[in-house]
VMD Tcl script that draws the C-alpha trace (Angstrom):
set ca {
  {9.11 16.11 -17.57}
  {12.52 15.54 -15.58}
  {12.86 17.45 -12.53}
  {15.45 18.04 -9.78}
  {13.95 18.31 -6.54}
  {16.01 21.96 -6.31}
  {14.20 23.10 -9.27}
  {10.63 22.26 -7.95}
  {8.30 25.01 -6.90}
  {8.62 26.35 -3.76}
  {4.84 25.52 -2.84}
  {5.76 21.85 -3.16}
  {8.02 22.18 -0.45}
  {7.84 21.72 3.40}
  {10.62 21.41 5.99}
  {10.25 19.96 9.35}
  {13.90 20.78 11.32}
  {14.50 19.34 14.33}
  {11.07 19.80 15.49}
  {9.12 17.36 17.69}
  {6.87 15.71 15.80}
  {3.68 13.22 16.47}
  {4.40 9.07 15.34}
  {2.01 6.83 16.22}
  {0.18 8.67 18.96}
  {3.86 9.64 20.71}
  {5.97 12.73 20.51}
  {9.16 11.54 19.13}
  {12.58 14.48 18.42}
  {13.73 13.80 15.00}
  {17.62 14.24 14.83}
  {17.93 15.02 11.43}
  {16.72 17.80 9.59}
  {13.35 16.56 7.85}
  {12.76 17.83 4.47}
  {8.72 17.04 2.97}
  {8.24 17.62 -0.40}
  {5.09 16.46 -2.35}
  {3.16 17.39 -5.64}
  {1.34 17.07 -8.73}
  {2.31 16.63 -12.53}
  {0.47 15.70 -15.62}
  {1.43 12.87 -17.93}
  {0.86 14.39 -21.48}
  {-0.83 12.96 -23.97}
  {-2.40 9.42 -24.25}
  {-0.35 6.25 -22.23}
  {-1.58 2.75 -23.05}
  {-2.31 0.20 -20.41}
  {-1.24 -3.35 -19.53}
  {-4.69 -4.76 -20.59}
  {-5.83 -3.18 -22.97}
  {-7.19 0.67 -21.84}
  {-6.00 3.89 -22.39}
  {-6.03 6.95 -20.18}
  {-5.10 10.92 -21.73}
  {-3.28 13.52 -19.38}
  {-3.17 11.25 -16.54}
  {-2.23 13.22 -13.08}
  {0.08 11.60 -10.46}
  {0.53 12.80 -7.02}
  {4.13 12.38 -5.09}
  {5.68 13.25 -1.78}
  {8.94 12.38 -0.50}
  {9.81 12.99 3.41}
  {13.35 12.64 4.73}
  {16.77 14.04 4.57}
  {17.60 15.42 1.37}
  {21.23 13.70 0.80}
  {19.58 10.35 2.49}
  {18.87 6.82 0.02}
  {15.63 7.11 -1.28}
  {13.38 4.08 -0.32}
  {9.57 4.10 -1.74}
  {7.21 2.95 0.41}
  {3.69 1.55 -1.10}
  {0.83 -0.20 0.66}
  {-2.59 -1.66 0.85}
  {-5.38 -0.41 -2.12}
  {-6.29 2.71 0.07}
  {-2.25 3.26 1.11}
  {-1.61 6.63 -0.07}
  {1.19 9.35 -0.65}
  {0.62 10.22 3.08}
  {3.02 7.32 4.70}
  {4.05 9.10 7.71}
  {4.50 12.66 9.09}
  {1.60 14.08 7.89}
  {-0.60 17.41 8.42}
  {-3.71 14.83 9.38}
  {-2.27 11.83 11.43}
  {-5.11 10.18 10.12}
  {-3.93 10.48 7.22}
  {-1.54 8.06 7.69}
  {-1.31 4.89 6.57}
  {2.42 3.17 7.95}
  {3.22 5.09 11.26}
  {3.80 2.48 13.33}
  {6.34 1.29 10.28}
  {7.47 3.92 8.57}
  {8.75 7.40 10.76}
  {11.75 8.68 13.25}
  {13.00 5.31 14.98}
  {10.58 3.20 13.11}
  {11.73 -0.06 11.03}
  {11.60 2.69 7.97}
  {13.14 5.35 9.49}
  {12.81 8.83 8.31}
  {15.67 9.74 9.71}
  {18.22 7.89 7.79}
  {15.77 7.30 4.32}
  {13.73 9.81 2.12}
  {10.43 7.79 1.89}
  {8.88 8.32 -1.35}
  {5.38 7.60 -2.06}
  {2.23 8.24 -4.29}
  {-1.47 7.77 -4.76}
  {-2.53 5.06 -6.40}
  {-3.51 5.08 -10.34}
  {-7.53 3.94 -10.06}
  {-7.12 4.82 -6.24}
  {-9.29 7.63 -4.26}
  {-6.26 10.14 -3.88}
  {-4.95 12.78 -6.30}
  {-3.63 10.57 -9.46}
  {-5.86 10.10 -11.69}
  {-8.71 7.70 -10.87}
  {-12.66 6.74 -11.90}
  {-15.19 9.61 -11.28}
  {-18.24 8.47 -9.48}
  {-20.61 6.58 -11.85}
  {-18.09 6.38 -14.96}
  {-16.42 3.88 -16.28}
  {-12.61 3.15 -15.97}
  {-10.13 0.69 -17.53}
  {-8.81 -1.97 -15.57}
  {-5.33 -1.51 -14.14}
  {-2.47 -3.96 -13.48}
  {0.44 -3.55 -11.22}
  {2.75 -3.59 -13.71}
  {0.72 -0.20 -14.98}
  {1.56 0.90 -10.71}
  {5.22 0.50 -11.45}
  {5.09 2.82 -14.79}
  {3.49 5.14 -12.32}
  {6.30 4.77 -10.33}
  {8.91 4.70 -12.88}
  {7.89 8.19 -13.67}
  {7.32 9.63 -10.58}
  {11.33 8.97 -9.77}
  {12.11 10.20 -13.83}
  {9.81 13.82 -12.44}
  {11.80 14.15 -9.65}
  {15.22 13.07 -11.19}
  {16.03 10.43 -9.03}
  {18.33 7.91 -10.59}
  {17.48 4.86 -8.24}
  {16.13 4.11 -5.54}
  {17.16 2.46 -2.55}
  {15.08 -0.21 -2.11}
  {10.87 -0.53 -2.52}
  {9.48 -1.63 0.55}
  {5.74 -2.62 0.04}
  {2.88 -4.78 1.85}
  {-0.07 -6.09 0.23}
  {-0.86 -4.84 -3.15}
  {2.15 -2.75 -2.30}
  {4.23 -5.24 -2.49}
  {2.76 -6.67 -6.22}
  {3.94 -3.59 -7.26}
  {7.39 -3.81 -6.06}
  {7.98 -7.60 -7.26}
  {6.72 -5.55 -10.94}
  {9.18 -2.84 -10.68}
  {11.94 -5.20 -10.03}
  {10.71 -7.30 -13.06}
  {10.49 -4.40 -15.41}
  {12.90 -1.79 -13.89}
  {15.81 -3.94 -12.66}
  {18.42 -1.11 -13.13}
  {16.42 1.30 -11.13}
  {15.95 -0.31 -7.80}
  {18.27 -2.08 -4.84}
  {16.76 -4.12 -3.14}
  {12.59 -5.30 -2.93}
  {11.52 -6.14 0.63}
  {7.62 -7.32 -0.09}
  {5.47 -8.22 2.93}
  {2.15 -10.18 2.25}
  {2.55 -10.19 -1.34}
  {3.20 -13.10 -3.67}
  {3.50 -13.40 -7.45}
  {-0.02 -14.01 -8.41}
  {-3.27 -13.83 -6.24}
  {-4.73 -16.69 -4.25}
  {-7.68 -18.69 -5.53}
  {-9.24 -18.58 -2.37}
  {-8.53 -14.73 -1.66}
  {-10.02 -14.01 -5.21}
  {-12.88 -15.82 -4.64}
  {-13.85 -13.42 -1.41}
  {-12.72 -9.76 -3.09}
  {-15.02 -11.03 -5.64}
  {-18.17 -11.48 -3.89}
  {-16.99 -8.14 -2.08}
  {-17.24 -6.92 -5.91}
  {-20.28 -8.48 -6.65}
  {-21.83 -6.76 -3.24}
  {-20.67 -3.35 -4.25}
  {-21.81 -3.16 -7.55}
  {-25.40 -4.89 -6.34}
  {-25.32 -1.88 -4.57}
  {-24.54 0.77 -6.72}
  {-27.08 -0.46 -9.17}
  {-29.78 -0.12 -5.79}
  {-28.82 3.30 -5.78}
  {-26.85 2.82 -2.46}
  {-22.75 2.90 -3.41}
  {-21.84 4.09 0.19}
  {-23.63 1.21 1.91}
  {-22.02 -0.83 -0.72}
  {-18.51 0.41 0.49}
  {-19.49 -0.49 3.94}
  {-20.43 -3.73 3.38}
  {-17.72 -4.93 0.86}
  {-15.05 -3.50 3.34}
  {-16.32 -4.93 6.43}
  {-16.05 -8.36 4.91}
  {-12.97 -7.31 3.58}
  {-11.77 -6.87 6.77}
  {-12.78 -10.28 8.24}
  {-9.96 -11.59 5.62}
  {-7.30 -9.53 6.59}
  {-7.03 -10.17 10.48}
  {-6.41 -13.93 12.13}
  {-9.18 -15.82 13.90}
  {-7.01 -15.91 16.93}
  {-7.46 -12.27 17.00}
  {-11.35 -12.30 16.75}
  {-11.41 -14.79 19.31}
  {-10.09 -12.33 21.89}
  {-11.43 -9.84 20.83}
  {-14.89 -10.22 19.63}
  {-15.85 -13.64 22.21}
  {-19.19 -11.08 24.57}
  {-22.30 -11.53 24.35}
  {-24.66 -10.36 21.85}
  {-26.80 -7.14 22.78}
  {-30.24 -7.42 21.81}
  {-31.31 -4.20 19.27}
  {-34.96 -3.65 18.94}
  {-35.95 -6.95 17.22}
  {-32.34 -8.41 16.58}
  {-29.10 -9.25 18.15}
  {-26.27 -7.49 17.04}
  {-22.58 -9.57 17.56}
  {-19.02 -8.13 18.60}
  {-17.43 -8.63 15.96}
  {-20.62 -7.19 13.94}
  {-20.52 -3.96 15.59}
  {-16.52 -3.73 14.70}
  {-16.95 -4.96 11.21}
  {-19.51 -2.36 9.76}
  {-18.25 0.31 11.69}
  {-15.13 -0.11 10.23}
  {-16.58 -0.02 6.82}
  {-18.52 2.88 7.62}
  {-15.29 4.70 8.25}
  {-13.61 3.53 5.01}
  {-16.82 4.08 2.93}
  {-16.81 7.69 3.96}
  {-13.48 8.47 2.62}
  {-13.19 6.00 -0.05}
  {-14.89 6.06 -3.34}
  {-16.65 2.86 -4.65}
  {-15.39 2.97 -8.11}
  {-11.67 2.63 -6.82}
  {-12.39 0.07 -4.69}
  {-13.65 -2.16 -7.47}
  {-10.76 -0.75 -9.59}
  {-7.86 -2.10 -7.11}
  {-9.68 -4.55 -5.61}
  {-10.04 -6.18 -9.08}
  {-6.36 -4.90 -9.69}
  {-4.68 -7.35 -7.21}
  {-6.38 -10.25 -8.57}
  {-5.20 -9.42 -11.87}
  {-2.06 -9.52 -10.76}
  {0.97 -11.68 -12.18}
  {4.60 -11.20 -12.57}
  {6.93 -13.57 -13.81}
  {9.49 -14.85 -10.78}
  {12.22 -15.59 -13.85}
  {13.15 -12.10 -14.70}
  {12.83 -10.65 -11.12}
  {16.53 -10.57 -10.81}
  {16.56 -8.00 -7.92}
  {17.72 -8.76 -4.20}
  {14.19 -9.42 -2.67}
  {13.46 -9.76 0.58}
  {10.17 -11.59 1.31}
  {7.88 -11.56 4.46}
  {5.72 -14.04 5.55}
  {2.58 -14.22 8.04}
  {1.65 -17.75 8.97}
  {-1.68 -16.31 10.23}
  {-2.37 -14.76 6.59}
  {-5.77 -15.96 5.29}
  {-4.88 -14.10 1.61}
  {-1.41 -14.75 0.98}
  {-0.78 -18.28 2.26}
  {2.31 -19.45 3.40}
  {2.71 -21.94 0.66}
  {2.37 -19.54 -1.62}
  {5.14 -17.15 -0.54}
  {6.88 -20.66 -0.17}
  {6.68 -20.96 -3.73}
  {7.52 -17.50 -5.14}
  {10.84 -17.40 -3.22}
  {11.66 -20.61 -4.82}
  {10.96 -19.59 -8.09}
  {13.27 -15.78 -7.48}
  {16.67 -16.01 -8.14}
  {17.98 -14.01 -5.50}
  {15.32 -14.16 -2.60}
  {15.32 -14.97 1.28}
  {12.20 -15.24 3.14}
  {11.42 -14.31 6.48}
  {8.43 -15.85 8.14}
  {6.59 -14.42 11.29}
  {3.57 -15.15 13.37}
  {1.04 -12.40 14.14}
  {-2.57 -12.33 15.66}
  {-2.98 -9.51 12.86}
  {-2.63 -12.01 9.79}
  {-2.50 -10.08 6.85}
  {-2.57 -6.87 8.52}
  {0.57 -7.87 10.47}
  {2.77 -5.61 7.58}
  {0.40 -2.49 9.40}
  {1.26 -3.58 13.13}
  {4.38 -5.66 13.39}
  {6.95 -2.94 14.81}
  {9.17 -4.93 16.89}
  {8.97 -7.89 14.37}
  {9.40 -6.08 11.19}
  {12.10 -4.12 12.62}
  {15.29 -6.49 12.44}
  {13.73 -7.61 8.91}
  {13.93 -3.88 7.74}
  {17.57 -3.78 8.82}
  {19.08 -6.34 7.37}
  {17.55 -5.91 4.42}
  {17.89 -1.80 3.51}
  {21.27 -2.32 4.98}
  {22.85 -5.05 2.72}
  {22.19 -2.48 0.10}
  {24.98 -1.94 -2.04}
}
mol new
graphics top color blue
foreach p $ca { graphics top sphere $p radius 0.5 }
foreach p [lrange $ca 0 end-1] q [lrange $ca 1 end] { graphics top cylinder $p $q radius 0.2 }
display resetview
């Protein structure tokens, strides 16, 4: 199972030297030479699941961009973050480039970024095929993936995990259950245990989705549990400027602003993104729960005061509860999304904390 990234096959590997390259729509000269690796490997046998489940010859897909003989920081996001965090064939593949890439907060140019597809997800690791059932999957079951994705590739530890959202749940269980094998956690929008309140809406986006699957209509399902999903994860400030015109008239209806944005948004994400995941994560984050006692890794927490999911109080409260935590907290018209958007903001965050490293 162990593999060093010398030994891997040669189709697994990709080089980008020197080259100009595209990062969030501008043409930016890395100075480094830019090594991308990625791949698949099988799991053999049966592994057993936090809750309960089991899952036989489970696949997991990797890729690692950076310098070869730079720290090696893993990067994980939201539910449909993949493997593709930056410098990818498809820019729209990509998921952190206004984070993660040369001269971003995560830069490529001094980290490897490591990343993979989520277990339950819609990428390449194994995940539910359309119409069948699947067992229910906990973060802590995200940081086994993880745990051997770094034993495949023969990395002894990484640098730090640097994760938003449900990315960052699976960081804070990493750190919990592999304290040896990580630096430092810097966790953006991401507490210890889900929000009531935040439950209660991915649950009627649940209940919407599988209304619609049973109607014989999954896509529009997608579409409709995402664009509600989507009114949580941005700030009413936002929406407010954005979204404040008039209503256009459509045969017999009006159709809002903020409508229009909403479902075409979930159009986009139901096209790409397969129904049976999203209940998967979606019910994966609020199933999430790590004890704050035996996360005795550096963490470094991030806080939105706009965030509608992750309160303040709550981050508030898990920092507390860490024994070695600081928490930064930032104001962003993007609210939960802020750990997509925040360049300039995240930026002096990002340094202080992959720098005090040791």
């Amino acid at each position: 199972m162990n593999a060093t990234l010398e030994s891997l096959p040669v189709t697994q590997r990709r080089s980008v030297s020197s080259a100009v390259v595209p990062a969030a729509n501008t043409l930016v000269a890395l100075a480094t030479d830019i090594t991308v690796r990625e791949g698949t490997f099988e799991v053999s046998g049966e592994i057993s699941l936090r809750h309960g489940g089991k899952l036989s010859n489970v696949r997991i897909a990797w890729r690692l961009v950076g310098p070869t003989t730079a720290p090696v920081v893993c990067a994980v996001g939201g539910i449909s973050g993949g493997r593709h965090v930056c410098l990818a064939d498809d820019p729209r593949q990509e998921w952190w480039s206004q984070i993660a890439g040369p001269d971003r907060p995560l830069d490529v140019n001094r980290f490897r970024i490591l990343s993979f597809d989520y277990l339950g997800g819609s990428g390449d690791t194994t995940g539910p095929e359309p119409g069948a059932t699947f067992p229910s999957i906990s973060s802590y079951d995200q940081a086994d993936v993880l745990l051997r994705v770094i034993d495949h590739l023969g990395i002894k530890s990484l640098h730090a995990i640097v994760g938003g959202s449900y990315g960052g749940m699976v960081a804070l269980a990493f750190g919990e259950l592999y304290p040896e094998r990580v630096g430092h956690l810097l966790v953006i929008g991401a507490a210890d245990r889900a929000n009531p309140m935040a439950t209660a809406w991915r649950s009627v986006q649940r209940q919407i989705l599988r209304f619609a699957v049973d109607c014989g209509r999954p896509k529009e399902g997608v579409q409709l549990a995402r664009a509600l999903a989507m009114s949580t994860y941005r700030s009413t400030e936002e929406f407010a400027a954005r979204f404040n015109g008039e209503p256009a008239l459509d045969g017999e209806r009006f159709v809002f602003p903020v409508e229009s944005y909403l479902f075409a948004r979930g159009s986009d994400y139901a096209s790409r993104y397969r129904p049976e995941a999203f209940l998967c994560l979606s019910e994966s984050i609020d199933l999430h729960r790590v004890d704050t006692a035996r996360i005795f890794v550096p963490t470094t927490a991030v806080a939105v005061r706009e965030d509608q999911l992750v309160p303040l109080a709550d981050m508030r409260a898990m920092v507390a509860r860490l024994p070695a935590a600081r928490l930064h907290e930032i104001s962003s018209i993007y609210g939960h999304d802020a750990f997509l958007k925040e360049t300039e903001q995240l930026r002096r965050i990002f340094t202080v904390a992959l720098e005090s490293v040791s």
